[in-house]
DRENDO-1510 file (C-alpha; in Angstrom, 1 decimal, always signed):
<recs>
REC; n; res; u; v; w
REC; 1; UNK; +75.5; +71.8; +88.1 .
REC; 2; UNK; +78.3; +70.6; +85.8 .
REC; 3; UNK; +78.3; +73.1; +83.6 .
REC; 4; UNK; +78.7; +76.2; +86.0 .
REC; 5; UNK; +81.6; +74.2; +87.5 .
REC; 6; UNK; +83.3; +73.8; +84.2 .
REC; 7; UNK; +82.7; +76.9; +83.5 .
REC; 8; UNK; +84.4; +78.0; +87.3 .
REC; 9; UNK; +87.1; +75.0; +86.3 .
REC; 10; UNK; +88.5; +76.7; +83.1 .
REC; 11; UNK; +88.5; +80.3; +84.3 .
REC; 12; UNK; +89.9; +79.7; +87.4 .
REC; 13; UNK; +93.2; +81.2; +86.2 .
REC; 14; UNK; +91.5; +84.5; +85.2 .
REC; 15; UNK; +90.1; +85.0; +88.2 .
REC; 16; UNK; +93.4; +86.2; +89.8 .
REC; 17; UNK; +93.8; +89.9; +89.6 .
REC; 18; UNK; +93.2; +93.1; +87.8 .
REC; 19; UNK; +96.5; +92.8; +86.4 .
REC; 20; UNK; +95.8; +89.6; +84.4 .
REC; 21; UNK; +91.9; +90.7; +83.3 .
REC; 22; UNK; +94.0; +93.4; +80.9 .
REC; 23; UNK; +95.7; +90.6; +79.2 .
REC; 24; UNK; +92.6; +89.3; +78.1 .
REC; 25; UNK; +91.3; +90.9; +74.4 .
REC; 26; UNK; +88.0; +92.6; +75.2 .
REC; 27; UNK; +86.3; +91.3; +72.0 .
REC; 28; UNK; +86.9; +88.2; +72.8 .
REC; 29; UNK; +85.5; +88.1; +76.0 .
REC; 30; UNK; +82.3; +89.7; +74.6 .
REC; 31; UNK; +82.1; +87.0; +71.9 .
REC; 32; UNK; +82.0; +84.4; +75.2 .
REC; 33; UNK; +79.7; +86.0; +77.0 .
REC; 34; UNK; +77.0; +85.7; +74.1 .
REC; 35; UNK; +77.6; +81.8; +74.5 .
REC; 36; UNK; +76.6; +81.8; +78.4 .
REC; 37; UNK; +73.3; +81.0; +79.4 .
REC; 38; UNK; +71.7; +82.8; +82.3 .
REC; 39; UNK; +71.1; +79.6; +84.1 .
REC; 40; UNK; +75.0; +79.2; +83.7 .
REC; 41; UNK; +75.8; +82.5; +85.7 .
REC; 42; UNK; +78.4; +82.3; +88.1 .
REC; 43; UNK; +77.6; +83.3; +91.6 .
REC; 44; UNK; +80.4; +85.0; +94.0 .
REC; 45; UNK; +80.1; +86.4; +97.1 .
REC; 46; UNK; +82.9; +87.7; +98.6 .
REC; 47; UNK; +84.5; +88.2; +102.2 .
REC; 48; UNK; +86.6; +91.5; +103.2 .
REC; 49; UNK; +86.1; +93.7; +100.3 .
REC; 50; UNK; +88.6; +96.5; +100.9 .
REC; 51; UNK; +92.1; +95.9; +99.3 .
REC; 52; UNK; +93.0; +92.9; +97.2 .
REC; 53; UNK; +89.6; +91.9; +98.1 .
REC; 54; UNK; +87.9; +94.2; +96.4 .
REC; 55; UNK; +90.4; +94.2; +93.4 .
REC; 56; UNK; +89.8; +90.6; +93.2 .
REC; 57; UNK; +85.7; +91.2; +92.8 .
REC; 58; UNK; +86.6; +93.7; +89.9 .
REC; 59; UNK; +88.8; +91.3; +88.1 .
REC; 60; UNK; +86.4; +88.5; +88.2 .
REC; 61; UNK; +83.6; +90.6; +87.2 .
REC; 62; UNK; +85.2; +91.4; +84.0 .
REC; 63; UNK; +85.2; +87.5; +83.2 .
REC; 64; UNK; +81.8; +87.0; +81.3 .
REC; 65; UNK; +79.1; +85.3; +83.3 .
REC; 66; UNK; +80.4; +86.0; +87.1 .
REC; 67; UNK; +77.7; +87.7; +88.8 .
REC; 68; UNK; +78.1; +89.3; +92.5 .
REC; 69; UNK; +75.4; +88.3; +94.5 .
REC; 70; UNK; +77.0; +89.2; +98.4 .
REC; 71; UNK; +79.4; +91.2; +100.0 .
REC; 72; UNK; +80.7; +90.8; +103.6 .
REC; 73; UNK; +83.1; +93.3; +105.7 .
REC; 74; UNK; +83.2; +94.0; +109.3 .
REC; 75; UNK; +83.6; +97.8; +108.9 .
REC; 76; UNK; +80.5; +99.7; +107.3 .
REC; 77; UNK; +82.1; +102.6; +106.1 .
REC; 78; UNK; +84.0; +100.1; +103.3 .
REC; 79; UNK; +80.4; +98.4; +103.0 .
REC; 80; UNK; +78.8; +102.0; +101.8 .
REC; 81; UNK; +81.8; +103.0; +99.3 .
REC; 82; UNK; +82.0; +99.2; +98.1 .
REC; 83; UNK; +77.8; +100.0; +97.1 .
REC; 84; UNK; +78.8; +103.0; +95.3 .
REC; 85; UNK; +81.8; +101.7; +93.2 .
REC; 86; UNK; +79.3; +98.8; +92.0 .
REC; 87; UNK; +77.6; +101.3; +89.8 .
REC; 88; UNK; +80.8; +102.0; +88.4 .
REC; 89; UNK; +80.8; +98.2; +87.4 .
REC; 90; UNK; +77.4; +98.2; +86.0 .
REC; 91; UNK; +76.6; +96.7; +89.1 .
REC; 92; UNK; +73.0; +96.6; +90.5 .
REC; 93; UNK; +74.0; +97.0; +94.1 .
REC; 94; UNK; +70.1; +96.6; +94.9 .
REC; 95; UNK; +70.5; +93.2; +94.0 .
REC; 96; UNK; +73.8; +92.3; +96.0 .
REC; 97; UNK; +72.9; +91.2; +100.1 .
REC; 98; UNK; +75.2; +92.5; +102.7 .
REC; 99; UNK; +76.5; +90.7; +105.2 .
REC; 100; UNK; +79.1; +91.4; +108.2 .
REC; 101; UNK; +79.8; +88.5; +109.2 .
REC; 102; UNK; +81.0; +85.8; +106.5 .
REC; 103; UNK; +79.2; +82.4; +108.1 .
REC; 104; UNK; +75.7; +84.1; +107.1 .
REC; 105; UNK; +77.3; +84.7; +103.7 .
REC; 106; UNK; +78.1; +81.1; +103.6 .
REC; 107; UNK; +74.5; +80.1; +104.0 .
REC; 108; UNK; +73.3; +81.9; +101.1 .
REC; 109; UNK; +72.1; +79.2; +99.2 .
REC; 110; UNK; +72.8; +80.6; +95.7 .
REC; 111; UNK; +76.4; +81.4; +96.2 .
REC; 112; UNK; +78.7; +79.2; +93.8 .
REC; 113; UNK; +82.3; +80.6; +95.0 .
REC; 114; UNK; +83.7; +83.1; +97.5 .
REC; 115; UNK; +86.5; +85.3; +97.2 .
REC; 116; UNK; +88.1; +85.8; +100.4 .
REC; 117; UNK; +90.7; +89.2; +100.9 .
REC; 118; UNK; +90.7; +89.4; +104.5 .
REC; 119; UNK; +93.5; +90.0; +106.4 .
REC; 120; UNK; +95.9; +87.0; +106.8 .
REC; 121; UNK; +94.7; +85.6; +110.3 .
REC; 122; UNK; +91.0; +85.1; +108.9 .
REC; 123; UNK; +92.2; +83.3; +105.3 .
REC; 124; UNK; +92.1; +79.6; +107.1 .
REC; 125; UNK; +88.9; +79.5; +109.2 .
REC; 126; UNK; +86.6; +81.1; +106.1 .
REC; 127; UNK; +88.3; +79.0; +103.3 .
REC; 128; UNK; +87.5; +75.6; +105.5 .
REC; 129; UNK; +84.0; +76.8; +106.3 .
REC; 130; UNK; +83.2; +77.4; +102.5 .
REC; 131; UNK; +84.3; +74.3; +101.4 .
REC; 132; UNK; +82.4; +72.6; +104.4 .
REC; 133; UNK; +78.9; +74.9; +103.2 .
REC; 134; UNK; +79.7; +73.4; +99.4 .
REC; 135; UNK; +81.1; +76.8; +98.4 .
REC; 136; UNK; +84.1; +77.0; +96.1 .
REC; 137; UNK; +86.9; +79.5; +96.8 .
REC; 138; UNK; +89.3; +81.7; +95.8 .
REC; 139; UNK; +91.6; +82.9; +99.0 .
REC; 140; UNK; +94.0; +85.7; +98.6 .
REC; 141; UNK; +97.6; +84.8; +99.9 .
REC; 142; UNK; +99.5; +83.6; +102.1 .
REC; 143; UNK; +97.2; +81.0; +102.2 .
REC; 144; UNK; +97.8; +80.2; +106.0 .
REC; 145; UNK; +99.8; +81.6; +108.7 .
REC; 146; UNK; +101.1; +78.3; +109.7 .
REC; 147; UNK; +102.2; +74.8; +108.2 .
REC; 148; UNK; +99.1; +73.4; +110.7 .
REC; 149; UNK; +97.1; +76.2; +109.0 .
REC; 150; UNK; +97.5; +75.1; +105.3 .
REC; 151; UNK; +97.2; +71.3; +105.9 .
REC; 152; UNK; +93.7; +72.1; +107.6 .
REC; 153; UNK; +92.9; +73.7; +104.3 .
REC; 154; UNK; +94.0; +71.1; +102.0 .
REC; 155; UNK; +92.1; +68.6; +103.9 .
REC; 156; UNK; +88.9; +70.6; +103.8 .
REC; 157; UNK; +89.7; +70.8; +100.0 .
REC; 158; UNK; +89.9; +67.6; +99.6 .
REC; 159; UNK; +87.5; +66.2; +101.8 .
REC; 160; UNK; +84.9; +68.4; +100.3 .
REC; 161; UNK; +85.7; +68.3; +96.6 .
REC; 162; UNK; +86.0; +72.0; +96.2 .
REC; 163; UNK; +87.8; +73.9; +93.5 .
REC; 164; UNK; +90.1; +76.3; +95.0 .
REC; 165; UNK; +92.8; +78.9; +94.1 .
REC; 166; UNK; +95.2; +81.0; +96.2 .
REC; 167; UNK; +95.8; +84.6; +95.2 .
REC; 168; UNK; +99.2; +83.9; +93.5 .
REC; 169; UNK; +98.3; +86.0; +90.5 .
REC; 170; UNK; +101.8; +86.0; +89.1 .
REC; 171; UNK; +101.7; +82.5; +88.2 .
REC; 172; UNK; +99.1; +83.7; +85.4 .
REC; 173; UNK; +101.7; +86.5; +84.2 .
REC; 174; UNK; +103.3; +85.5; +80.6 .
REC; 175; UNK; +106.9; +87.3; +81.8 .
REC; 176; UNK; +107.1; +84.9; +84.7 .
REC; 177; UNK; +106.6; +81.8; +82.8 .
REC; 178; UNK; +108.7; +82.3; +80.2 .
REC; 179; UNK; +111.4; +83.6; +83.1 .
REC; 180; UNK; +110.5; +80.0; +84.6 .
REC; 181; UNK; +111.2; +78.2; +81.1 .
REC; 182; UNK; +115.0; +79.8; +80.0 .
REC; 183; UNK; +116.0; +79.2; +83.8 .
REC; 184; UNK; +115.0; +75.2; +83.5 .
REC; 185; UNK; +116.4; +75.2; +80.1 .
REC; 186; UNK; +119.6; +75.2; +81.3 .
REC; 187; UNK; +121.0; +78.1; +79.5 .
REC; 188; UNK; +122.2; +79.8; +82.4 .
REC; 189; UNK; +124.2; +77.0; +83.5 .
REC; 190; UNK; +125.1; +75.4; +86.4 .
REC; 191; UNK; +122.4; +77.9; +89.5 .
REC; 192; UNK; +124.3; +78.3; +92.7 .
REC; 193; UNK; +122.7; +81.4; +94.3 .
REC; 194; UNK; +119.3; +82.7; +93.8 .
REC; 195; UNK; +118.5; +86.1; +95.0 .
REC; 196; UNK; +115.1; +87.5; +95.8 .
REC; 197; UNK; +114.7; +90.9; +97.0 .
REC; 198; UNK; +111.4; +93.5; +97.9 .
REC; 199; UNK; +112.7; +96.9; +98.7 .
REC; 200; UNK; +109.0; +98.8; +99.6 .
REC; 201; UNK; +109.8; +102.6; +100.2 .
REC; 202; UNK; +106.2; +103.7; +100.5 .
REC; 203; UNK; +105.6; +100.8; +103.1 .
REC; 204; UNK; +105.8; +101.9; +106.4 .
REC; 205; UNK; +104.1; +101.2; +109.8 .
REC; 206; UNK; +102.1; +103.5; +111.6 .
REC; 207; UNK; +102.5; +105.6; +114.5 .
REC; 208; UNK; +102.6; +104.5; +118.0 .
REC; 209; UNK; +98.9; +105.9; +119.1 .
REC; 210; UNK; +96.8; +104.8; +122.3 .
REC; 211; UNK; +94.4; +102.3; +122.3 .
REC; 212; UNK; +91.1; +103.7; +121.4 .
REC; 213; UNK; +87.4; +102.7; +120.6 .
REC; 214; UNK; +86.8; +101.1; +117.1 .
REC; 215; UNK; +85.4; +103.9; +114.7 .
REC; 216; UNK; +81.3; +103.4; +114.7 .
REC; 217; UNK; +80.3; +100.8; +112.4 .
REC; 218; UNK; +83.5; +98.3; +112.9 .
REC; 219; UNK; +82.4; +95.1; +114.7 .
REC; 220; UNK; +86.3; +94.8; +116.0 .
REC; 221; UNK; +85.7; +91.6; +117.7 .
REC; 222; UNK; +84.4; +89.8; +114.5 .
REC; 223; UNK; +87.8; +91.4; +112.8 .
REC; 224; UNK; +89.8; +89.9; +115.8 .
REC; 225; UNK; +88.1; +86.6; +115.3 .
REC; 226; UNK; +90.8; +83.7; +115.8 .
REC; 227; UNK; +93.4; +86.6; +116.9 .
REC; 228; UNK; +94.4; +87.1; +120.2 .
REC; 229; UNK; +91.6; +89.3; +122.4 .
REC; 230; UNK; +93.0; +92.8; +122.6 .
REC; 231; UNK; +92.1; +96.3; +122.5 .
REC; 232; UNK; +91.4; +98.6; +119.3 .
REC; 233; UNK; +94.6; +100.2; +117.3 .
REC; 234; UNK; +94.3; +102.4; +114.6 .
REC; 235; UNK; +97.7; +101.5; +113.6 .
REC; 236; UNK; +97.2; +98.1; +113.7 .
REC; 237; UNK; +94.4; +97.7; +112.0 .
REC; 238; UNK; +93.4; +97.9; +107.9 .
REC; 239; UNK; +96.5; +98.3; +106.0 .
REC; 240; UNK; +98.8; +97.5; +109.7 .
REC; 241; UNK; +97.5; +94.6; +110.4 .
REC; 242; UNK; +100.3; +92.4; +108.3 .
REC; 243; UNK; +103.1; +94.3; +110.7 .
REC; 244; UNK; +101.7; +92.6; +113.7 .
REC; 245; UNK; +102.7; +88.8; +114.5 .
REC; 246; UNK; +98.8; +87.9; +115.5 .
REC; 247; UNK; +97.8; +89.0; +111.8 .
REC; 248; UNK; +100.0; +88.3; +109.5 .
REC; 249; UNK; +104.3; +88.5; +108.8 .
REC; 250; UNK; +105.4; +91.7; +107.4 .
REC; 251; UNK; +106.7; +91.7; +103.8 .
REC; 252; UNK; +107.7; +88.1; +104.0 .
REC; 253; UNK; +103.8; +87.2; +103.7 .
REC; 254; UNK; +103.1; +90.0; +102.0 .
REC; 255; UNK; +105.6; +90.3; +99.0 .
REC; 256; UNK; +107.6; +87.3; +99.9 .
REC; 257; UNK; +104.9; +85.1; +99.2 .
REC; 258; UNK; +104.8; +86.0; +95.4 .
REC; 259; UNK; +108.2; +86.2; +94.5 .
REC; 260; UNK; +109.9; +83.2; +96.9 .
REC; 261; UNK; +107.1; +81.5; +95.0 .
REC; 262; UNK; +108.6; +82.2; +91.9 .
REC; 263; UNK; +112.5; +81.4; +92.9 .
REC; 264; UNK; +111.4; +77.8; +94.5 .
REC; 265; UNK; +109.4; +76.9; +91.3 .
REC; 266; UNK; +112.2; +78.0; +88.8 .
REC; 267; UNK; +114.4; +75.8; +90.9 .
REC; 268; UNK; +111.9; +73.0; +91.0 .
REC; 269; UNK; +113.1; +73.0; +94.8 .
REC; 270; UNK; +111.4; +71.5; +97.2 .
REC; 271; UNK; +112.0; +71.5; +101.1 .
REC; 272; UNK; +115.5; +73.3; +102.3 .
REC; 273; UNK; +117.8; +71.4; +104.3 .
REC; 274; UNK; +118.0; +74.7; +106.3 .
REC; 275; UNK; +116.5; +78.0; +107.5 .
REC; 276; UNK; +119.0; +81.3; +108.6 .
REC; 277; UNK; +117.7; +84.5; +109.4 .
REC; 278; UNK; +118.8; +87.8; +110.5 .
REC; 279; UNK; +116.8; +91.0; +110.7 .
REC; 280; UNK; +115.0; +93.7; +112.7 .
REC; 281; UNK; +113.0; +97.1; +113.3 .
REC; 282; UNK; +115.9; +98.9; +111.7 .
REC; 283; UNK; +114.0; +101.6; +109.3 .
REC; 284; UNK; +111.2; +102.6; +111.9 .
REC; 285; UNK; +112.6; +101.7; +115.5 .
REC; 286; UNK; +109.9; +104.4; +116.5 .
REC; 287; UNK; +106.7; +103.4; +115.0 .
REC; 288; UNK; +104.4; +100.6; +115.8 .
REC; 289; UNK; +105.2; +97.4; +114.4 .
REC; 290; UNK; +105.9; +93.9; +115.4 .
REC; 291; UNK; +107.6; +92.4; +112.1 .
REC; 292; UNK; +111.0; +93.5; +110.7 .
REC; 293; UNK; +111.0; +96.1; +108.3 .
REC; 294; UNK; +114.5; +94.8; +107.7 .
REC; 295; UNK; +115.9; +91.1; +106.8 .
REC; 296; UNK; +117.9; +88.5; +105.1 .
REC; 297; UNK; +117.2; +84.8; +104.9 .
REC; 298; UNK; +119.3; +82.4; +103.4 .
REC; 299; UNK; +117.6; +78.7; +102.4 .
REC; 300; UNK; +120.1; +76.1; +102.3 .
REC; 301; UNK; +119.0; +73.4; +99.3 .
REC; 302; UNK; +121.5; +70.8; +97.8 .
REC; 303; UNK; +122.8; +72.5; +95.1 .
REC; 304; UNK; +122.2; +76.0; +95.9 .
REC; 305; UNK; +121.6; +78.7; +98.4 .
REC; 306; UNK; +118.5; +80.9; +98.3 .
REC; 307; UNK; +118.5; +84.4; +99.6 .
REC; 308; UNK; +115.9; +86.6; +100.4 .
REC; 309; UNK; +116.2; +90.3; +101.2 .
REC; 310; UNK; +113.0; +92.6; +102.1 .
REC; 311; UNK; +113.5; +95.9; +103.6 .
REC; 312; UNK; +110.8; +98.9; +104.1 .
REC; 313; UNK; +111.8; +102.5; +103.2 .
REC; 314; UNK; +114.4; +101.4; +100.3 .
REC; 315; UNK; +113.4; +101.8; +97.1 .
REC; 316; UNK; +115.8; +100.7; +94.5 .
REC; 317; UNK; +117.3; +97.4; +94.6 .
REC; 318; UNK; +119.5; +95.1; +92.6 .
REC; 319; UNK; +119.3; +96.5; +88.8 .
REC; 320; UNK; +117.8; +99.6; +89.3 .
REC; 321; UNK; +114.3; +98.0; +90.7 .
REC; 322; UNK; +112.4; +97.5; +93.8 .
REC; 323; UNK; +111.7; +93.5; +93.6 .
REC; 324; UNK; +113.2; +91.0; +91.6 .
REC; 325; UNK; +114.2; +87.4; +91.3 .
</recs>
């Protein structure tokens, strides 16, 4: 169907976040529904549907002709509030299947594109098995956990011809482009140090708890998936999961991945010459966590040094704010 993948082609860049949808003049989006076709709906289904994943679902319902047609999650009590905020969308939830695990999903035959906002440790599997069922996809970030990771991707991208976007919303935002433009105009001169920083106060781990059963309706095991076999956590799982080393990388995954993003491409850098870091559990030596809530990285290019600092339980940072470039 050419014309739904065109249509999937050129608002690929709006289907990024909630942030970016309220760039967009209303009116204008109106005016471009009336020009779609019904046979020209786009079809999403989408996989983990509690954070971004679920932000992700609102912002691309708000671009004309993207209809939900399946939701996926391993843990039913997110299932049965994700039905109820879909009337809040104008949403026929009657009309949207449910699944609980992703590969039936995948099979529904009407599906155009999946959004996928699981945790990190699931992104590479489900994005390689939608483009291998024909399925185009938009994967939150980090894309992988792993080099090994992301080359699987890009070869299931390519060898399947699928259209697909990772979750780097800020590459969308007008501030960051033009920030992009006056530093490769050369008007700041000669670049020897750039600093990125994430300072998260309202971040923190969680308490160091027993093992326990999963809470009914959480098929744990299917959340595991490609993660080492282990026992149930509460404060490792949901929200936790990126301070655990199986999952994900704590803020440098998290945050890092945005804004790094941002200070390579400003740069027009490419692969450093060299990798230092330093860091620990320095903020919350007592809670249960596996990544450092505290650390500095220096990159080591040609003409210039990177540095990134990240720290939990700091607010304020360089110029009065909490992230920056």
């Amino acid at each position: 169907m050419p014309d739904r993948r065109k249509f999937l082609q050129n608002s690929a860049s709006l289907v990024a976040g909630s942030m970016l949808i309220s760039a967009f003049d209303n009116n204008a989006f109106a005016i471009f529904k009336n020009r779609i076709a019904p046979s020209d709906q786009l079809n999403i289904g989408a996989v983990g549907i509690k954070g971004m994943g679920w932000a992700n679902v609102t912002a691309a319902l708000k671009v004309p002709g993207v209809n939900l047609v399946a939701i996926c999650d391993v843990d039913q009590s997110v299932i049965d509030q994700r039905l109820l905020d879909l009337a809040k969308l104008n949403v026929d939830a009657s009309k949207v299947k449910v699944y609980h695990n992703y590969k039936a999903l995948l099979d529904q035959k009407d599906i155009d594109a999946v959004i996928i906002g699981t945790p990190d440790h699931w992104h590479a599997l489900i994005m390689t098995d939608a483009c291998a069922a024909g399925k185009d996809v938009y994967v939150e970030k980090p894309v992988g956990n792993s080099i090994g990771e992301c080359n699987s991707m890009i070869a299931a991208q390519q060898k399947y011809n699928r259209v697909v976007q990772a979750g780097q919303w800020q590459r969308s935002q007008q501030h960051f482009k033009d920030a992009v433009d006056f530093v490769q105009s050369g008007q700041l001169g000669n670049i020897r140090t750039v600093k990125v920083w994430c300072y998260q106060g309202w971040m923190k781990p969680g308490a160091v708890v027993p093992d326990s059963a999963p809470p009914p309706g959480v098929d744990f095991a299917q959340w595991l998936g490609p993660a080492p076999k282990r026992s149930f956590n509460a404060s490792r799982f949901h929200f936790n999961f990126r301070w655990f080393w199986d999952y994900a990388g704590g803020l440098m995954t998290d945050w890092g991945v945005h804004l790094l993003d941002y200070g390579l491409l400003g740069m027009k850098a490419g692969t450093p010459k060299s990798i230092a870091a330093l860091g620990g559990r320095f903020a919350y030596p007592d809670m249960l966590e596996e990544t450092p809530d505290t650390l500095t990285t220096l990159y080591e290019f040609d003409n210039f040094n990177l540095v990134w600092d990240s720290a939990m339980g700091i607010d304020n940072g360089s110029y009065g704010r909490d992230h920056g470039i």
